[in-house]
VEXDREN-2710 file (C-alpha; in Angstrom, 1 decimal):
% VEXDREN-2710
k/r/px/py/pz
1/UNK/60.9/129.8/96.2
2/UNK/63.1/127.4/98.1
3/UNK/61.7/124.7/100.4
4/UNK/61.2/124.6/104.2
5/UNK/63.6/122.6/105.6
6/UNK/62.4/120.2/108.7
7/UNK/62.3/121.9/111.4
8/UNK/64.8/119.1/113.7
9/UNK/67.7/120.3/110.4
10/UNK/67.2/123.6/111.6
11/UNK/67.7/123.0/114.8
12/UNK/70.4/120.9/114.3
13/UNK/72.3/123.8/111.7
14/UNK/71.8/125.9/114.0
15/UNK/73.1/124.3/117.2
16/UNK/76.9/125.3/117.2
17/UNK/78.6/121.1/118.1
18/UNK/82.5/120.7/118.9
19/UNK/82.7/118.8/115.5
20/UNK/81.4/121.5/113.6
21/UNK/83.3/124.4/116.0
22/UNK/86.9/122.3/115.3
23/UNK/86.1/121.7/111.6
24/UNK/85.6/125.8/111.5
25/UNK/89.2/126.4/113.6
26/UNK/90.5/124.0/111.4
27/UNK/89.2/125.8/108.0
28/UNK/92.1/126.9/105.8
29/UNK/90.8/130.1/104.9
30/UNK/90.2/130.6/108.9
31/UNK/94.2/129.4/109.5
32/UNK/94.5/131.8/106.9
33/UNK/92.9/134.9/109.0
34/UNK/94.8/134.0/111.8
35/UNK/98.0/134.3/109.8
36/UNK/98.9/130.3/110.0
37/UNK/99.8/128.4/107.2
38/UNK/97.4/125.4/106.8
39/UNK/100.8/123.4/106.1
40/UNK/102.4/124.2/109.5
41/UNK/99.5/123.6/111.8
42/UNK/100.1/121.4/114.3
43/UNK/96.8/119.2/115.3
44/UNK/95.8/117.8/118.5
45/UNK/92.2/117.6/117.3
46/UNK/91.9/114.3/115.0
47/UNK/89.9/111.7/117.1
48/UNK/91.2/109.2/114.4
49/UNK/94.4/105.9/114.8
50/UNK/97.0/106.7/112.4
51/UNK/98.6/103.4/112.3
52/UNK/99.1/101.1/109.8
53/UNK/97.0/98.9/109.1
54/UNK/97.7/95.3/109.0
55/UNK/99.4/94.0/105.4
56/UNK/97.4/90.5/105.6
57/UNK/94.3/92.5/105.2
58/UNK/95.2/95.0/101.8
59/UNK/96.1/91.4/100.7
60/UNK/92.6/90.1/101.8
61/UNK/91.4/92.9/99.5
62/UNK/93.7/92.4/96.6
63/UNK/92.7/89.1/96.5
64/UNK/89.5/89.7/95.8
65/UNK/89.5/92.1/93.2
66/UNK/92.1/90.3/91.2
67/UNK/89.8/87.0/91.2
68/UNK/86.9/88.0/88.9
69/UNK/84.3/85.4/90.7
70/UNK/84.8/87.1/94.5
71/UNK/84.6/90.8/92.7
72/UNK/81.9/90.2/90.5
73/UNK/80.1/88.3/94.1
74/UNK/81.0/91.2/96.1
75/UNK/78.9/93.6/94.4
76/UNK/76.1/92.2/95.3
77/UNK/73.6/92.7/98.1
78/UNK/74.3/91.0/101.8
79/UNK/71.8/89.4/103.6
80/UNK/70.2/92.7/105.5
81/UNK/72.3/92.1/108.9
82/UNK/75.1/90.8/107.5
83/UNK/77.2/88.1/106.4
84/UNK/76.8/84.8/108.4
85/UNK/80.6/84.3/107.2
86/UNK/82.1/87.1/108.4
87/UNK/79.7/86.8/112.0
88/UNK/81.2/83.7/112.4
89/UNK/85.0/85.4/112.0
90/UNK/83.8/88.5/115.0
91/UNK/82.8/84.9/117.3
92/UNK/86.9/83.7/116.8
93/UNK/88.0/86.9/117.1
94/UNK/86.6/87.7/120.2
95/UNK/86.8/84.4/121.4
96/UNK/90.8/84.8/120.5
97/UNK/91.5/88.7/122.0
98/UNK/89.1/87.9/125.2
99/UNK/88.2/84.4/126.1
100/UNK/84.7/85.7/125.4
101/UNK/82.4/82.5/125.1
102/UNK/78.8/83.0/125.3
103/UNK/78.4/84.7/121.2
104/UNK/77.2/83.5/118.3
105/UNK/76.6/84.4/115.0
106/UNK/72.8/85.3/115.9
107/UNK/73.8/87.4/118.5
108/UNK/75.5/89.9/115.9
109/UNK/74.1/92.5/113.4
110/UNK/76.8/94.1/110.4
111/UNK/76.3/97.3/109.6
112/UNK/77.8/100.5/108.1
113/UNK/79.2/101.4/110.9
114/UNK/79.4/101.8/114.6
115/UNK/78.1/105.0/114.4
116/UNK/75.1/103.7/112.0
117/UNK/74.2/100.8/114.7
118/UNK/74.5/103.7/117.7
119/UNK/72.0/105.7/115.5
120/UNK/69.4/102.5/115.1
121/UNK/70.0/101.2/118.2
122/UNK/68.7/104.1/119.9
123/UNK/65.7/103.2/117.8
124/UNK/65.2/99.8/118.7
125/UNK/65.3/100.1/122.0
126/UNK/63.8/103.4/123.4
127/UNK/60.6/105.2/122.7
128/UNK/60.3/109.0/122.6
129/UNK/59.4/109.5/126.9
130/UNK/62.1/107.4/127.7
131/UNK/64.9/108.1/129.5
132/UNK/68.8/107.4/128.2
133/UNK/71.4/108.1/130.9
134/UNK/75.1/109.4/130.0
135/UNK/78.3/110.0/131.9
136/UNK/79.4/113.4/131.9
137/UNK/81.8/113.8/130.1
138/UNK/81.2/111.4/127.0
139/UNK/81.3/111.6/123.3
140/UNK/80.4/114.6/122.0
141/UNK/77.9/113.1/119.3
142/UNK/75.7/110.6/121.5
143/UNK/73.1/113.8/122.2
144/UNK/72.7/114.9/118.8
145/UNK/72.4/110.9/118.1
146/UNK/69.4/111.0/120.6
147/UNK/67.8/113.8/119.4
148/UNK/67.7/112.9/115.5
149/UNK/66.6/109.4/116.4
150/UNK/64.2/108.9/119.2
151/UNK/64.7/112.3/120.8
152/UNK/64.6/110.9/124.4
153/UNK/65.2/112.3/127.7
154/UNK/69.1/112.3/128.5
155/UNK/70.3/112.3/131.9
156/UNK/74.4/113.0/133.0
157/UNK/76.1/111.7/135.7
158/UNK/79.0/113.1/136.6
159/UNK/82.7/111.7/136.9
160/UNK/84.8/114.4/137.2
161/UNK/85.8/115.9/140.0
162/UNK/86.4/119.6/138.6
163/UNK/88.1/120.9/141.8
164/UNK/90.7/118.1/142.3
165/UNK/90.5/117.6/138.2
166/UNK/90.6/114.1/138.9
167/UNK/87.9/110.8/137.0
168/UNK/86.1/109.0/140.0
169/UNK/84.3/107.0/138.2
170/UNK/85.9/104.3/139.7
171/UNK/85.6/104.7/143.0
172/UNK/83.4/103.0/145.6
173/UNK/81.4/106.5/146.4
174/UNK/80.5/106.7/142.9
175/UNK/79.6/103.6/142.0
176/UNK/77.4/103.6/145.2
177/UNK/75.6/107.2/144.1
178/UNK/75.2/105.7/140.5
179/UNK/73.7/102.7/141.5
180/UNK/71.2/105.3/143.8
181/UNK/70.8/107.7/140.4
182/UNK/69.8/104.6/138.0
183/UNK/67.5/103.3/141.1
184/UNK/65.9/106.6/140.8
185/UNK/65.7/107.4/137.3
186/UNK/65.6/104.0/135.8
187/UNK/66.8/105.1/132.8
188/UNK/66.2/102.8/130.0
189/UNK/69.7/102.8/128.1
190/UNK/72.3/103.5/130.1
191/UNK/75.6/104.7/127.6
192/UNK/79.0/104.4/128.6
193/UNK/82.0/103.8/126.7
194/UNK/85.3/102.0/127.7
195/UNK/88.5/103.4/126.7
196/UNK/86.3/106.4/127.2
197/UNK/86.1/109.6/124.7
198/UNK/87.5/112.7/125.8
199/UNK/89.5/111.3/128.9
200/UNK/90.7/107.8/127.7
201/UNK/89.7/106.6/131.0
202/UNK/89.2/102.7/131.2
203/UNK/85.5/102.3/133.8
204/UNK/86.5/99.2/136.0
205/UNK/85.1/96.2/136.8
206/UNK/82.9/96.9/140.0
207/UNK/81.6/99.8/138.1
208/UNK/80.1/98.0/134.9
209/UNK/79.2/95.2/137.4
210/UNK/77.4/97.1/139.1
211/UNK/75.6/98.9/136.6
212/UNK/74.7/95.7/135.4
213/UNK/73.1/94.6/138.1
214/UNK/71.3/97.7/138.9
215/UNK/70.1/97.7/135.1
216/UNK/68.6/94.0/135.6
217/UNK/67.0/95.4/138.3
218/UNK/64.7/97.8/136.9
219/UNK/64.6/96.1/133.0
220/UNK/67.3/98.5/131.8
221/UNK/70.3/97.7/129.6
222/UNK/74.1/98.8/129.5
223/UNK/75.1/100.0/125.4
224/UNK/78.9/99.7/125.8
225/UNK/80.7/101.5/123.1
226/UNK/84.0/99.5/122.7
227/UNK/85.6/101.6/119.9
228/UNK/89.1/101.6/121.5
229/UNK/88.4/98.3/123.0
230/UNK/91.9/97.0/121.5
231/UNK/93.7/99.9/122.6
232/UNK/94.2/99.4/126.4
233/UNK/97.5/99.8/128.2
234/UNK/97.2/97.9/131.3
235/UNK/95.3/94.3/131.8
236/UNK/91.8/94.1/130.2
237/UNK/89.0/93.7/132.8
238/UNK/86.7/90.9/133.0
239/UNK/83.7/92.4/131.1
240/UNK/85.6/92.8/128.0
241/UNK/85.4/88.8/128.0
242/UNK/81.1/89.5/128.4
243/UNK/79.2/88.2/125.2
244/UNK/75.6/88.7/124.7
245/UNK/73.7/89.1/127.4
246/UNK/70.1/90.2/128.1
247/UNK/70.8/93.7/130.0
248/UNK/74.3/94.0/128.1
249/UNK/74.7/95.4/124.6
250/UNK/78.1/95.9/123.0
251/UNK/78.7/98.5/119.7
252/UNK/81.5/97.5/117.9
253/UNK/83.8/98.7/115.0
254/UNK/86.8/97.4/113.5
255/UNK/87.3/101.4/112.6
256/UNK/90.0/102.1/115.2
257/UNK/92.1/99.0/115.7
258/UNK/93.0/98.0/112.0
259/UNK/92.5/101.4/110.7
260/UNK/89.4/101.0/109.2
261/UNK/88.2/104.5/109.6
262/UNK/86.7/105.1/105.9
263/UNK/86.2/101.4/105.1
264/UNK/83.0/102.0/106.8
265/UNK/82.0/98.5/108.7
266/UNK/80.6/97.6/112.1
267/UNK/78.5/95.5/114.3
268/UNK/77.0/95.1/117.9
269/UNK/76.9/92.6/119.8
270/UNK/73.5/91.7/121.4
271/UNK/70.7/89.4/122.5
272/UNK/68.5/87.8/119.9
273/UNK/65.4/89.8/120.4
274/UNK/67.4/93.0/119.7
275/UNK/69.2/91.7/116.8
276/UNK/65.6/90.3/115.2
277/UNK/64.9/93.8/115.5
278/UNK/67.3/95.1/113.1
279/UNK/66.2/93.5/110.3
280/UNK/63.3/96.1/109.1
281/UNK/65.5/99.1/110.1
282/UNK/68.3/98.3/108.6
283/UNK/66.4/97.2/105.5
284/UNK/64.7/101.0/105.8
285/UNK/68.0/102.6/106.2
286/UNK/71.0/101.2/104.6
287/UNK/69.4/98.1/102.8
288/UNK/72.3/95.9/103.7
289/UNK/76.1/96.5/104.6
290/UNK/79.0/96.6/102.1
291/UNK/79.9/93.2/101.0
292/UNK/83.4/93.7/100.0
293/UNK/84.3/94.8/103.7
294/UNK/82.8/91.8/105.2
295/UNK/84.2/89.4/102.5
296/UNK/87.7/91.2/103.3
297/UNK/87.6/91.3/107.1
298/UNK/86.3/87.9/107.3
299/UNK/89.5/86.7/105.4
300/UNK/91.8/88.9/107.3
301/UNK/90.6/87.4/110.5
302/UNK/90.3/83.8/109.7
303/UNK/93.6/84.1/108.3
304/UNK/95.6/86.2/111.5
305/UNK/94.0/83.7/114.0
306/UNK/95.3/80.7/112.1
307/UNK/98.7/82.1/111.2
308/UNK/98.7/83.4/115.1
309/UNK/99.6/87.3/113.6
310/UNK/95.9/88.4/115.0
311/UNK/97.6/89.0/118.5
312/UNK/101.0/90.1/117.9
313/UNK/99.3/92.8/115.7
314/UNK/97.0/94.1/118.6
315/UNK/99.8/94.2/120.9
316/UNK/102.3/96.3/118.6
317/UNK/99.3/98.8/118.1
318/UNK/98.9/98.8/121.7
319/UNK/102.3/99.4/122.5
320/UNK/102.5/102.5/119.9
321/UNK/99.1/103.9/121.8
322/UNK/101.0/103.5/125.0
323/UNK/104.6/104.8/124.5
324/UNK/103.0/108.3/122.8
325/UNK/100.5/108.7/125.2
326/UNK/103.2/108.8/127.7
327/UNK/105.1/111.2/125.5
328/UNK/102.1/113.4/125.2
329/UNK/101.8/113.2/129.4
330/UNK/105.5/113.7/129.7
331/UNK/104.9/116.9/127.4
332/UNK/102.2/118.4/128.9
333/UNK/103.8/117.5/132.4
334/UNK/107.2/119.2/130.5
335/UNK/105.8/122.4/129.2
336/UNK/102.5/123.6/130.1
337/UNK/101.9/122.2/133.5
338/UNK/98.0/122.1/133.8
339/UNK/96.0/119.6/135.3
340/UNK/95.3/116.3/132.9
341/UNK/94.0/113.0/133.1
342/UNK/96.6/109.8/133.0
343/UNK/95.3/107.4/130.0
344/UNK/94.3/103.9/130.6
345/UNK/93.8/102.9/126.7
346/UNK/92.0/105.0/123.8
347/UNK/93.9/108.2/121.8
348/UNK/93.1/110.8/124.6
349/UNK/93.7/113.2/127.2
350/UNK/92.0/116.4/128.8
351/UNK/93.8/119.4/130.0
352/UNK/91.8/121.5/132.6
353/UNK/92.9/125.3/131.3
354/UNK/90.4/126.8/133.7
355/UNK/88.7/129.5/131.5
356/UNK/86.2/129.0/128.1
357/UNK/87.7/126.2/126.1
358/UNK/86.3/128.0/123.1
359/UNK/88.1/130.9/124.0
360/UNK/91.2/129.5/124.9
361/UNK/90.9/126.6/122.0
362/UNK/90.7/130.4/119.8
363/UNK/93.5/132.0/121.4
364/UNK/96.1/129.3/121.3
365/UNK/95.3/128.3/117.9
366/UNK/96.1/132.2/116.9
367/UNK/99.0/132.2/118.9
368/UNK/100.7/129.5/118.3
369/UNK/98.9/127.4/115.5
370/UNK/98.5/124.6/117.6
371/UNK/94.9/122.9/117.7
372/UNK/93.0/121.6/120.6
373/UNK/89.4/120.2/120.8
374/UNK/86.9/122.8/123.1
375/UNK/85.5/120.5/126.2
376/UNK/82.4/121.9/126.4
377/UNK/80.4/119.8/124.0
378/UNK/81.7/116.8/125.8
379/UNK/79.8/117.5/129.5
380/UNK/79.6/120.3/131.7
381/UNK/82.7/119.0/134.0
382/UNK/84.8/120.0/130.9
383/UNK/83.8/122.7/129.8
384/UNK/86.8/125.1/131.2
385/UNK/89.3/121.7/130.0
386/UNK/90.5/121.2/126.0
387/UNK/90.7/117.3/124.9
388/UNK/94.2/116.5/123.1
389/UNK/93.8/113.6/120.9
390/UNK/98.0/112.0/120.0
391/UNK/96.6/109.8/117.8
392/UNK/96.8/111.3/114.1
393/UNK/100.5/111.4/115.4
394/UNK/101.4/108.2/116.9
395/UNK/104.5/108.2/114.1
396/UNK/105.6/111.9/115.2
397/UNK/106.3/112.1/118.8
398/UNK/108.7/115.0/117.5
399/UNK/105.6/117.0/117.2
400/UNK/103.8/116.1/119.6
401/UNK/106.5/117.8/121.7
402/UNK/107.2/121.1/119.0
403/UNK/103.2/121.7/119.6
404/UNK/103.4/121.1/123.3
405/UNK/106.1/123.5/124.0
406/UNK/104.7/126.6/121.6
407/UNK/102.0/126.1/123.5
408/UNK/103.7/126.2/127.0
409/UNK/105.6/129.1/125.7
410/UNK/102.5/131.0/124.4
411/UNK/100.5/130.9/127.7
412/UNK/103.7/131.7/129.9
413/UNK/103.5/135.2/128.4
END
């Protein structure tokens, strides 16, 4: 007789999530049914950078597997938040991308990843009748985050205006009404992330500000989730410069800007008494974070900040983000004509198709063997949009185009 399963996995297996929903359009045997050949589908779905990642840092890692002493150290357990090494690299490398000056070593935990720290975070900070507040839209995995860890109250604010399918986030309206909203609500954690994920939208300066302020208010705190904080197209604003700070909490990754996606490291950047908090939880969880990242990272950046590469290497991925975003705008602009959203940074864009973006994520895929990400796990303000992500092809602007046009093509009939 088979065991119960928890009741919050069944929940969860049976709660249909855009991750699971694209991995299922994406199935070969699926393609297959639809009468597409895995080989020829074209993919706007990957939320990952397909850049190269920098040479100095596959050197970082050569070197230490072909010197027996750094191998033979790097198997063995880190202190449980991290390297003190490779904590005081993240301090010169923020100091030497952003100016930032008020971080230290003891304001940083390591971990397994961004996502990992997200997940304990939550845990630190809220209890189970507290209340987290999220723009809508945001990423797709924060809820299912919430519920598996503290299972708090969420509340969504919206930044979309659906009619005009236009992100007002930024403007002096909405930044008033969310000040009012957190007033209200005082919502413990308040989530955003900046380039944002699905719209790639950059939140400004009087909007973080004041968030911040509101926050401090009440005893609340902003968790900024920077994951495409390196890949920004216009000038950076001022809070990308902000350190630790009491109400200000920033999750960090090196995931996205070197290509680190499954050499699994990152860290957040807090105030002391969160990052004393770690310790037990991190010890309970992962025990302590993969040494041979840290030892590898910590070279790479010590090494591109004194050979001045670090900077010139951000910029060039920058530029690439840039150039095929505007490709992928140009395209949609070009072919298909719907509503989207201008990108200030990140590997996104959202295309209002004004129906089910199930259905139409379904039909277009059958129809042309294109892929597009469904909106509707993302917020309700885009749930009739589709989120494109160029990044997997930031080398192949040629398809980026091929896929654009089937598309256009397909939905002209």
């Amino acid at each position: 007789m088979d065991v119960k399963i928890s009741q919050i996995a069944t929940d969860l297996f049976r709660k249909v999530s855009p991750v699971r929903e694209i991995m299922n359009f994406a199935d070969p045997s699926n393609l297959r049914k639809y009468g597409i050949d895995p080989d020829n589908l074209i993919s706007f779905g990957g939320g990952w950078v397909n850049h190269k990642s920098p040479k100095k840092l596959a050197e970082a890692y050569k070197n230490i597997v072909d010197d027996e002493i750094k191998f033979h150290f790097s198997g063995g357990y880190s202190p449980t938040n991290g390297e003190k090494s490779v904590k005081d690299a993240i301090v010169k490398f923020e100091e030497a991308l952003y100016g930032t000056k008020n971080l230290t070593y003891e304001n940083i935990v390591i971990g397994h990843s961004s996502s990992h720290l997200t997940s304990l975070l939550l845990n630190v900070i809220l209890d189970e009748n507290d209340q987290i507040c999220m723009l809508d839209p945001s990423y797709c995995n924060y809820p299912l985050q919430i519920k598996v860890s503290t299972g708090s109250h969420v509340l969504r604010f919206p930044v979309i205006d659906e009619h005009n399918f236009e992100y007002i986030a930024n403007k002096k309206e909405t930044i008033e009404n969310f000040r009012k909203f957190l007033l209200k609500n005082k919502p413990k954690v308040v989530m955003l992330i900046s380039p944002d994920n699905p719209t790639s939208k950059i939140l400004s300066d009087e909007f973080v500000k004041a968030t911040h302020d509101t926050v401090k208010e009440y005893g609340g705190v902003i968790a900024m989730d920077f994951a495409y904080k390196e890949i920004y197209f216009g000038d950076y604003p001022d809070y990308f410069s902000w350190g630790q700070d009491e109400n200000f909490i920033s999750i960090r990754s090196n995931s996205k800007w070197c290509r680190g996606l499954g050499r699994r490291l990152g860290w957040i950047e807090a105030p002391k008494y969160v990052t004393d908090a770690f310790e037990s939880l991190q010890n309970s969880t992962i025990l302590s974070p993969d040494r041979l990242h840290q030892m590898a990272l910590t070279d790479y950046i010590n090494s591109a900040i004194s050979d001045n590469s670090l900077i010139p290497y951000v910029n060039e991925i920058r530029a690439l983000y840039k150039e095929t975003a505007r490709v992928t705008i140009d395209a949609i602009n070009k072919y298909i004509g719907l509503p989207c959203l201008e990108p200030d940074g990140g590997l996104y864009t959202c295309i209002r198709v004004d129906k089910n973006s199930a259905e139409f994520v379904e039909d277009v895929l059958k129809g042309t063997g294109v892929l597009f990400v469904p909106g509707w796990g993302f917020g309700k303000t885009v749930a009739h949009s589709v989120r494109l992500s160029y990044g997997p092809l930031v080398y192949e602007h040629g398809l980026i185009e091929k896929g654009l046009e089937k598309v256009g093509k397909f939905l002209k009939k």
